[in-house]
C-alpha positions as CSV (number, residue, x, y, z in Angstrom):
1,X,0.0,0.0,0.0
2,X,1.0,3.9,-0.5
3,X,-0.2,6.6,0.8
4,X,-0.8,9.7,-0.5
5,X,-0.9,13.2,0.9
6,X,0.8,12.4,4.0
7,X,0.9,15.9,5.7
8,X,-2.5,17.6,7.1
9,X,-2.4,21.1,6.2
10,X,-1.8,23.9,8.4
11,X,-3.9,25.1,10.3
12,X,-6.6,22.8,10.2
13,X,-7.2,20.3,12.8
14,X,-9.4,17.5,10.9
15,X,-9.1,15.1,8.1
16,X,-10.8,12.5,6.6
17,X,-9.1,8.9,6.0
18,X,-10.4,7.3,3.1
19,X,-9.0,3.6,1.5
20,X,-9.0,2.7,-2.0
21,X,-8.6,-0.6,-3.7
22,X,-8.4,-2.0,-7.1
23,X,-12.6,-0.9,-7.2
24,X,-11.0,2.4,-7.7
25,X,-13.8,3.4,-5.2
26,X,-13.0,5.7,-2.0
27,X,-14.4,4.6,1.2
28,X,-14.3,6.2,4.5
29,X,-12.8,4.7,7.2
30,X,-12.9,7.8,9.8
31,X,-12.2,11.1,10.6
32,X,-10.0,12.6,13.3
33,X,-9.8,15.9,14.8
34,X,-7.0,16.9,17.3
35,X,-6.9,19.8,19.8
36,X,-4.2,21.8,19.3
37,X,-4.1,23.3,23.0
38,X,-4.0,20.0,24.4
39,X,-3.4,17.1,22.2
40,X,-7.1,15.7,22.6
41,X,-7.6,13.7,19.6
42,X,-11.4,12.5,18.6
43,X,-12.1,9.4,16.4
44,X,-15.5,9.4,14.6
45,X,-16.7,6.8,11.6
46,X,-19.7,6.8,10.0
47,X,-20.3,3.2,10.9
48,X,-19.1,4.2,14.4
49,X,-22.8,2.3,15.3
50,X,-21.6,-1.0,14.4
51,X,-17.9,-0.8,16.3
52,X,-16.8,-3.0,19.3
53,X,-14.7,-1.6,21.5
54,X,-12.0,-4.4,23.5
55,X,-10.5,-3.8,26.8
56,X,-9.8,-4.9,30.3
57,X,-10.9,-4.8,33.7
58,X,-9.9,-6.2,36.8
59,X,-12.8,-8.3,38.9
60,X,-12.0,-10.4,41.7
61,X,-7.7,-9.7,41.0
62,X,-7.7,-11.0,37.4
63,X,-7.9,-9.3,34.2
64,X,-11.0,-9.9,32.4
65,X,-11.4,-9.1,28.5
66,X,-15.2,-7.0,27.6
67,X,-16.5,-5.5,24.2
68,X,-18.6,-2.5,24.7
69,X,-20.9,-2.7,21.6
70,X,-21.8,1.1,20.3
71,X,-26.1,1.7,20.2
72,X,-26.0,5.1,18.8
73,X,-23.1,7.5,16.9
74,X,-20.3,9.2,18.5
75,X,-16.3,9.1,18.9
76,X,-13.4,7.9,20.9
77,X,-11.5,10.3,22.4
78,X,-7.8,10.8,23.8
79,X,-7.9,13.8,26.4
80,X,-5.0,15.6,26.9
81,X,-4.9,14.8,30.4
82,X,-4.6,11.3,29.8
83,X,-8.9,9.9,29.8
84,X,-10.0,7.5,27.0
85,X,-13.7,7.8,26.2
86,X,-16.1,6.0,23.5
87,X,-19.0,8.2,23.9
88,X,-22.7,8.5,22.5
89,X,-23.3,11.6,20.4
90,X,-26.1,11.8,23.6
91,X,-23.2,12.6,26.0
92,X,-23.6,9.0,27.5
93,X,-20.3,7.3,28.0
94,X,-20.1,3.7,27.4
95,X,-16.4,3.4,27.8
96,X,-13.8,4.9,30.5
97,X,-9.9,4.4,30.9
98,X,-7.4,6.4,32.8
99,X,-4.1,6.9,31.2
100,X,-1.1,8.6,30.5
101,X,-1.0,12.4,29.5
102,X,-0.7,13.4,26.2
103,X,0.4,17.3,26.1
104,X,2.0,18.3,29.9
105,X,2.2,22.1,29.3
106,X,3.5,23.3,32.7
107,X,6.5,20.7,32.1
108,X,6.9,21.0,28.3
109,X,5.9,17.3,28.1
110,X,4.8,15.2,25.1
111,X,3.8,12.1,25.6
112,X,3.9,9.1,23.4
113,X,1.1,5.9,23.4
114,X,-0.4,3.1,21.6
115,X,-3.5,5.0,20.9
116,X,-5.7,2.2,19.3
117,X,-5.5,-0.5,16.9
118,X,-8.2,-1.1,14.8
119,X,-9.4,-4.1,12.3
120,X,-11.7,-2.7,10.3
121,X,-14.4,-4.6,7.7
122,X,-14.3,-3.8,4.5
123,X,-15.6,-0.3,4.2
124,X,-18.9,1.2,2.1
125,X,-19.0,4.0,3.1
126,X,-18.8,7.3,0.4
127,X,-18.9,10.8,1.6
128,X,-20.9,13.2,-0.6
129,X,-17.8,15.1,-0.6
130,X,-15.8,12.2,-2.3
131,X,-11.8,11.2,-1.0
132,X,-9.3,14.5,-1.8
133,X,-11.5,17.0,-2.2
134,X,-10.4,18.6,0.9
135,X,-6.8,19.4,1.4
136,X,-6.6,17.6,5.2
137,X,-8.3,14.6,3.3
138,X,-6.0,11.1,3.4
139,X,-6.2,8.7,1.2
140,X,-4.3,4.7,1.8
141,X,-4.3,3.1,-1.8
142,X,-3.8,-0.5,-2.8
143,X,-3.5,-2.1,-5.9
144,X,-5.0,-5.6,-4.5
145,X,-8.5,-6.2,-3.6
146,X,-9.0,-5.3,-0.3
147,X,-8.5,-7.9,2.4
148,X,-8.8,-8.1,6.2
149,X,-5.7,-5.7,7.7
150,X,-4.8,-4.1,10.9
151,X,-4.6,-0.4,11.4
C-alpha cells in the first residue's frame, strides 16, 4: 500500500481517512480531529454504530477481557490529560480508561502511546464530498482487492 498526501495542512485540525482498492472506489474509514491546546484527539466513523470496542478490567484480582458494543453514533477520544472515552453523540459514556498524558504544558511534556489499533471490515461508506477533495483529506491506496488488515 501507499499513501498519498501524507501531511494535514496547516492550520486545520481534521481530516478525513479514506481507503482505495483496485474498485477504484473511496471509502471512508474515519475522521480525526486533534486539539491543538492540548493534544485531545477524537475518532468518529460513520459506521461508528456497528464498532466493538476491547478492553480490560480487573474483577476479583484478574484481568478480564469486555466489548462495549456502540447503540448510537459518536467518537473515541484521547484527552490531553490522559482519559480514553467511546461516547454516544447523547453525551452517554459507554467506555472509560485512565491513562497517560498526552500534552503536559506546565513541564513541556509530550507524551507518546499506543493509541488504538483497529481491524476494520471492508468499508462502504462514500462521503458526498468524495476522497481528496479537501486538502486535510488522506487517502491509503492498494493495488490488490481489499483484504482483512490491521490499522
Amino acid at each position: 500500500m501507499n499513501q498519498q498526501n501524507p501531511q494535514v495542512t496547516s492550520g486545520n485540525n481534521r481530516c478525513r481517512v479514506f481507503i482505495q482498492d483496485t474498485e477504484q472506489k473511496a471509502w471512508q474509514l474515519f475522521s480525526l480531529e486533534q486539539n491543538k491546546q492540548d493534544g485531545s484527539i477524537y475518532l468518529g466513523s460513520p459506521e461508528f454504530t456497528s464498532f466493538e470496542w476491547l478492553t480490560f478490567e480487573l474483577k476479583d484480582n484478574q484481568l478480564q477481557p469486555f466489548k462495549v458494543q456502540q447503540d448510537t453514533e459518536g467518537h473515541l477520544s484521547f484527552h490531553g490529560h490522559g482519559q480514553v472515552h467511546v461516547k454516544n453523540k447523547n453525551e452517554k459514556y459507554q467506555l472509560a480508561i485512565p491513562g497517560q498524558p498526552l500534552l503536559k504544558l506546565a513541564e513541556n511534556n509530550i507524551s507518546l502511546r499506543h493509541l488504538f489499533t483497529l481491524f476494520p471490515k471492508k468499508p462502504d461508506y462514500i462521503p458526498n464530498s468524495k476522497a481528496l477533495n479537501r486538502k486535510s483529506d488522506q487517502l491509503v491506496q492498494s493495488n490488490q482487492p481489499l483484504k482483512p488488515f490491521v490499522v
